[in-house]
C-alpha positions in Angstrom: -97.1 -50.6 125.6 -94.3 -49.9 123.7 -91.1 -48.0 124.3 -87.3 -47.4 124.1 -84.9 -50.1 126.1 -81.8 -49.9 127.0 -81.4 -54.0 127.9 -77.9 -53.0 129.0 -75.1 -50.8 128.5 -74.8 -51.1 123.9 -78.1 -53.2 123.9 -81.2 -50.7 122.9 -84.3 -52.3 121.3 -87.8 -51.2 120.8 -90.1 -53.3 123.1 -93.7 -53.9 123.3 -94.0 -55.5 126.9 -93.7 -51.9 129.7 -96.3 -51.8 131.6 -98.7 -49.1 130.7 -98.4 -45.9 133.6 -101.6 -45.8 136.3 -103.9 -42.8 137.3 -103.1 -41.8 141.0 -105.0 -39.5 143.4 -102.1 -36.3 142.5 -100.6 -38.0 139.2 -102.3 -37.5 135.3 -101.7 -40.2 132.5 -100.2 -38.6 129.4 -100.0 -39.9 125.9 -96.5 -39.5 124.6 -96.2 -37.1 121.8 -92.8 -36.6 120.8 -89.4 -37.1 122.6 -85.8 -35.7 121.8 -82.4 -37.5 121.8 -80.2 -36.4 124.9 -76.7 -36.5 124.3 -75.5 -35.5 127.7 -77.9 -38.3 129.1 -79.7 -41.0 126.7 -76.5 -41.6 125.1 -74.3 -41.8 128.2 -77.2 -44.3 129.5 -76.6 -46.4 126.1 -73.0 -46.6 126.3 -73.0 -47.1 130.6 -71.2 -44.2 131.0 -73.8 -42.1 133.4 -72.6 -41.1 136.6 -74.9 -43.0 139.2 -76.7 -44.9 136.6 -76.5 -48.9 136.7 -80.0 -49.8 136.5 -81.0 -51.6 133.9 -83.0 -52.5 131.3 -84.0 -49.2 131.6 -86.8 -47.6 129.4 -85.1 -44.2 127.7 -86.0 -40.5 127.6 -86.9 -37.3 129.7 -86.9 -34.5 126.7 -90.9 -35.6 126.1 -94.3 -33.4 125.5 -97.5 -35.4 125.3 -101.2 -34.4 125.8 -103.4 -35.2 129.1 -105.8 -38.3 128.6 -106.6 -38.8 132.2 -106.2 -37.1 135.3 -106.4 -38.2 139.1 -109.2 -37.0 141.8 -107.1 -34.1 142.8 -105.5 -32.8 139.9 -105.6 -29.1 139.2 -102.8 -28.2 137.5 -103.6 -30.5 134.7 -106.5 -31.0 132.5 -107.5 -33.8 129.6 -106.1 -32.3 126.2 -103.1 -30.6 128.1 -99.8 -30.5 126.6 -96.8 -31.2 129.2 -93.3 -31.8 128.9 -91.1 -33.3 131.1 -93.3 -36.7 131.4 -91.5 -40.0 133.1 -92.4 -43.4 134.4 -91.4 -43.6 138.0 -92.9 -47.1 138.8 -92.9 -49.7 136.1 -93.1 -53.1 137.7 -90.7 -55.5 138.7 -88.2 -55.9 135.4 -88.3 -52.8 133.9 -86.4 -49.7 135.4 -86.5 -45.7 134.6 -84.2 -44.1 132.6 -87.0 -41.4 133.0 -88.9 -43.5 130.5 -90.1 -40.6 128.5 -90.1 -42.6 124.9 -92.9 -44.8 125.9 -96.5 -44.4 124.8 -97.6 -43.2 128.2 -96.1 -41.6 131.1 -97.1 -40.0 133.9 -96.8 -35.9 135.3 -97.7 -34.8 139.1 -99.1 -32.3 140.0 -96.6 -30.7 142.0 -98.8 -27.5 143.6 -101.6 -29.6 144.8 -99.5 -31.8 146.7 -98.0 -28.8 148.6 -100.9 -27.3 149.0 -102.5 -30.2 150.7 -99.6 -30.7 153.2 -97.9 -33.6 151.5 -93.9 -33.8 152.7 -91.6 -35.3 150.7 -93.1 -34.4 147.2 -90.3 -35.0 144.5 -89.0 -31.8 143.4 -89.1 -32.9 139.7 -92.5 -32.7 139.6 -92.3 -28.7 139.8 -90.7 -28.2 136.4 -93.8 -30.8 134.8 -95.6 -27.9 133.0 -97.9 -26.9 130.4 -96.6 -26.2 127.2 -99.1 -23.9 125.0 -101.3 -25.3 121.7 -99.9 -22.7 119.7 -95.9 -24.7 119.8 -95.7 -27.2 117.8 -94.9 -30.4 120.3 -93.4 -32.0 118.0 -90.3 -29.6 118.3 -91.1 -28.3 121.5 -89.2 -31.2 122.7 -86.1 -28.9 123.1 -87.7 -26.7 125.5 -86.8 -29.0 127.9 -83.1 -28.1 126.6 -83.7 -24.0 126.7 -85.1 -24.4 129.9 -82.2 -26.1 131.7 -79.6 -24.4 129.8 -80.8 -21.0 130.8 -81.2 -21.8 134.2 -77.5 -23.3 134.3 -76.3 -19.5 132.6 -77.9 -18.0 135.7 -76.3 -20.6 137.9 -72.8 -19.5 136.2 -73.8 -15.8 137.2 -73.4 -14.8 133.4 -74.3 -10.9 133.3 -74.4 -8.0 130.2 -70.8 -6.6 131.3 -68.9 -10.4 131.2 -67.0 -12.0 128.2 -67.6 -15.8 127.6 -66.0 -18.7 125.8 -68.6 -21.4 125.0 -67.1 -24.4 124.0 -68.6 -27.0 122.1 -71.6 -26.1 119.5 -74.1 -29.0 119.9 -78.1 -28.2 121.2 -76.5 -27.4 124.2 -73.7 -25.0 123.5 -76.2 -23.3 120.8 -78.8 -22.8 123.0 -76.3 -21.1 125.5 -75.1 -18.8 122.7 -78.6 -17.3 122.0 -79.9 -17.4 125.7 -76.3 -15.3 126.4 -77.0 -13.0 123.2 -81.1 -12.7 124.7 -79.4 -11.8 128.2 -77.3 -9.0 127.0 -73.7 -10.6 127.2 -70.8 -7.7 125.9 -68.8 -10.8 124.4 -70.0 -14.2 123.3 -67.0 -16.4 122.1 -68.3 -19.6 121.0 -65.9 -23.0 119.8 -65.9 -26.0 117.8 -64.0 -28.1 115.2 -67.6 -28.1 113.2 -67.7 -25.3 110.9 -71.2 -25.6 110.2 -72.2 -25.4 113.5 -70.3 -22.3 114.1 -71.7 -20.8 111.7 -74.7 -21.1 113.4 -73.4 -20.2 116.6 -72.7 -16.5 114.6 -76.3 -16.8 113.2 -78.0 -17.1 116.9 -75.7 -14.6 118.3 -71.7 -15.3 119.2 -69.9 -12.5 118.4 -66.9 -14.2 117.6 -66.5 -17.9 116.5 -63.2 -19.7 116.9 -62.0 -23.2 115.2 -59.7 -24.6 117.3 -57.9 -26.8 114.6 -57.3 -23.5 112.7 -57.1 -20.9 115.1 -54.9 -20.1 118.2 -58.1 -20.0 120.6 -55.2 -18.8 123.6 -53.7 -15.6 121.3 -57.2 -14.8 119.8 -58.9 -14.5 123.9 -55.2 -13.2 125.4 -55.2 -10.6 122.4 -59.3 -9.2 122.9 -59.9 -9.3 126.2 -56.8 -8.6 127.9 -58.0 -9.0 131.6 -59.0 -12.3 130.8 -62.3 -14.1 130.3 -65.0 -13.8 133.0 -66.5 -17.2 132.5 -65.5 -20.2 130.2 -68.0 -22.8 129.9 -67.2 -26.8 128.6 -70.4 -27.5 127.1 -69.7 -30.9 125.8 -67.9 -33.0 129.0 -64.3 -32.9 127.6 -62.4 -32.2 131.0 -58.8 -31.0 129.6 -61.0 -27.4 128.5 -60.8 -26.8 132.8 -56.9 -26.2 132.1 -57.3 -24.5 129.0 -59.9 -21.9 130.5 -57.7 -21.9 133.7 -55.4 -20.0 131.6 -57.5 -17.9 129.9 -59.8 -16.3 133.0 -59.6 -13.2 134.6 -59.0 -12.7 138.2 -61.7 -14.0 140.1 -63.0 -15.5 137.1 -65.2 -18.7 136.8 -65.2 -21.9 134.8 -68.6 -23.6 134.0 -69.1 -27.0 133.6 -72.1 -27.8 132.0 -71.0 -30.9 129.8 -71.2 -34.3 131.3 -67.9 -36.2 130.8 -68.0 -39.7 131.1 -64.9 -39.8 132.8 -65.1 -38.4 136.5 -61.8 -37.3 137.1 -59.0 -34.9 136.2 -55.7 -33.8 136.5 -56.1 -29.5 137.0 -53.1 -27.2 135.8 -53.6 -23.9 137.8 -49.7 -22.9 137.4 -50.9 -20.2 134.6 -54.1 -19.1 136.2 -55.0 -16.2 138.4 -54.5 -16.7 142.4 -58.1 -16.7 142.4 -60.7 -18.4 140.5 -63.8 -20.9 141.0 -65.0 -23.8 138.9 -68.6 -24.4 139.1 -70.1 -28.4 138.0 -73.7 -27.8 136.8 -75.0 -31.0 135.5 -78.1 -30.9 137.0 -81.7 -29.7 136.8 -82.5 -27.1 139.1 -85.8 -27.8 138.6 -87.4 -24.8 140.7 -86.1 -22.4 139.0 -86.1 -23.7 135.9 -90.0 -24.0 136.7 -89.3 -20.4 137.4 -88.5 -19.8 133.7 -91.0 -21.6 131.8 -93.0 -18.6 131.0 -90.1 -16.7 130.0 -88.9 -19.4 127.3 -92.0 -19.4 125.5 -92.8 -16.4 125.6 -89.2 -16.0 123.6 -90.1 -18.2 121.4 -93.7 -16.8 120.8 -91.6 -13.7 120.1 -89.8 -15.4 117.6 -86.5 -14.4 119.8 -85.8 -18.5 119.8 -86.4 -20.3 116.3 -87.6 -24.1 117.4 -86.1 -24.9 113.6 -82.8 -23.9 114.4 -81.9 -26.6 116.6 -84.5 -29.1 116.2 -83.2 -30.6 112.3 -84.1 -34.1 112.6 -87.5 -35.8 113.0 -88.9 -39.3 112.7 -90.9 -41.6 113.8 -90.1 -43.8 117.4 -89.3 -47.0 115.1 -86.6 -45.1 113.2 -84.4 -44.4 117.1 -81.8 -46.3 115.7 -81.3 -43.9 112.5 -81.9 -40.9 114.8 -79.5 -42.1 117.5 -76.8 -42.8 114.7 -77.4 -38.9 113.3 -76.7 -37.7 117.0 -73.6 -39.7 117.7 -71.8 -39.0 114.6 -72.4 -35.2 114.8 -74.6 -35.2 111.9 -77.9 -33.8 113.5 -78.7 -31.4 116.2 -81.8 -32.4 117.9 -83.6 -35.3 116.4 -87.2 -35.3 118.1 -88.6 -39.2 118.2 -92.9 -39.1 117.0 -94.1 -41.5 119.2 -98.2 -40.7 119.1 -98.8 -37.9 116.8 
C-alpha cells in the first residue's frame, strides 16, 4: 500500500511498498480517510528533531479518521462502516517503522474495552482514545479532533478555571484551539500572542479577549498594567523555551506556566530572579489518552452545537500526493491545518 515516509531525518517520499495492516482477534482494519499535518510531531519527525524518536524510515501521521472494513473475532466496540480517528500501524514488517503511520491507506484501531474486559494485562493505553467519530462530521476535517481533544485535555491538566487570567502564546491549530476551549470553559481573561496578525485576529474571533503583537506591543506593561496580581497561568503553545522566563515574570504568586509546545531543543537556562517565591511549571507534551477518551463526547457534541467551527482551523485540503505542497503551507506559516485525502 501506499503511504507517507520519512526515509530519514529531511528525506519524505510517497511510497508504494508498506505492508498492508492484518485483522487480529481484538484489532479492526480501517481504510484511511483523511489525515492532518502535525506540527508539534510530523514535522519534528521530518526534520529529526523529536524527542525519543530515531527510528527510521518511519511511515508518518497520527491526526487520521477512516471507516471500518474489517473487524476481528472479538471486536465490539467497532463495526464495518465505522468512522475512527486515531488509526496507527504498530507492526509493519522488518524495514518499515511507525511514526504512528496514520497517512497510509490502512491502519489498524483496538478495541480497547474488550481487551479489559476479557482480562488481558498489558493492553496499550492508546488504544482507549481510538473512538468513533459520528456520520454526521465531515472526516475529512474531523481530522483536527484529534487536536481539540488533546488540547482540552492539556487545559485541564494546567488546572485552567472561570476565575484565572491566561496568556496563550503562539496562535497556530494549537494555540487557537486553546483559545476557544478556554472561552467554552468560562476563562475571566483570555490573553492570546503572536507576531501573525491574521491569526490573531482569529484568536479574537474564537474568543481571546485581548490579542497582543509582540513586535508592536509591550506584552510585559500591557499584563503588568491589567492584571496587577499577575497572570495565573501562561502557556508556550509553540515550543520556543525563552517564553518560561518571560511568563516567570509575568505570574502571580503561586502561579503556573504551561508548556504545551514541543521545542526541539531540550534544555534551558530559567530566570526566576523577577518571579514570585512560588510558582510551578508544568511540561505537557503528551496524550493523556484516558481522559482525553473521557472527552470525546464532549468535543462533538461542541461541535454538533456549532460552539467549535471545523472551518476555522482546518483551511487547507488536498489530496495525499500533494503532502509536499501541504507540508510547505504548514512550515512557512501559511496554513492552519492542512488535512491530507488519502481514500475519500
Amino acid at each position: 500500500m501506499k503511504g507517507i515516509v520519512v526515509e530519514k531525518p529531511g528525506v519524505v517520499r510517497l511510497k508504494n511498498d508498506i505492508p498492508e495492516p492484518k485483522v487480529s482477534t481484538y484489532s479492526a482494519v480501517v481504510e484511511n480517510i483523511a489525515c492532518g499535518i502535525c506540527n508539534g510531531t510530523d514535522l519534528k519527525i521530518i526534520d529529526g528533531h523529536f524527542k525519543g524518536f530515531d527510528t527510521y524510515p518511519a511511515v508518518l501521521g497520527h491526526e487520521s479518521i477512516g471507516r471500518v472494513i474489517e473487524v476481528g473475532n472479538k471486536v465490539k466496540s467497532f463495526k464495518k462502516g465505522d468512522h475512527v480517528l486515531r488509526t496507527f500501524l504498530d507492526d509493519i514488517g522488518p524495514y518499515y517503522f511507525s511514526g504512528w503511520g496514520s497517512f497510509s491507506e490502512y491502519s489498524l484501531v483496538y478495541d480497547y474495552q474488550s481487551m479489559i474486559d476479557d482480562g488481558l494485562t498489558n493492553v496499550n493505553d492508546y488504544y482507549i482514545a481510538q473512538q468513533v467519530v459520528p456520520h454526521d462530521i465531515d472526516p475529512v476535517k474531523g481530522v483536527m479532533i484529534i487536536t481539540f481533544k488533546e488540547v482540552f485535555t492539556g487545559l485541564k491538566s494546567f488546572g485552567a478555571l472561570p476565575d484565572h487570567s491566561i496568556v496563550i502564546n503562539g496562535c497556530g491549530p494549537v494555540g487557537l484551539s486553546m483559545v476557544r476551549f478556554a472561552r467554552l470553559l468560562g476563562v475571566r481573561k483570555i490573553i492570546a500572542s503572536d507576531i501573525d496578525q491574521t491569526r490573531l485576529e482569529k484568536a479574537a474571533e474564537l474568543g481571546a479577549h485581548r490579542i497582543i503583537n509582540p513586535l508592536k506591543e509591550d506584552i510585559d506593561k500591557i499584563i503588568r498594567e491589567e492584571e496587577k496580581d499577575g497572570l495565573d497561568l501562561f502557556i508556550d503553545a509553540v515550543g520556543v523555551n525563552n517564553l518560561m522566563n518571560i511568563g516567570l515574570n509575568l505570574i502571580k504568586f503561586n502561579g503556573k506556566i504551561g508548556i504545551y509546545g514541543i521545542s526541539p531543543n531540550c534544555s534551558s537556562n530559567i530566570d526566576w530572579s523577577k518571579a514570585p517565591y512560588n510558582w510551578t511549571i508544568q511540561f505537557v507534551q503528551w496524550p493523556n489518552v484516558k481522559t482525553e477518551a473521557t472527552l470525546h463526547n464532549q468535543v462533538i457534541d461542541y461541535i454538533r452545537q456549532g460552539m467549535i467551527q471545523l472551518d476555522d482551523f482546518v483551511t487547507h485540503i488536498f489530496p495525499l500526493e500533494d503532502f509536499e505542497k501541504g507540508i510547505e503551507l504548514v512550515k512557512t506559516k501559511k496554513a492552519l491545518k492542512v488535512s491530507l485525502v488519502i481514500k475519500p
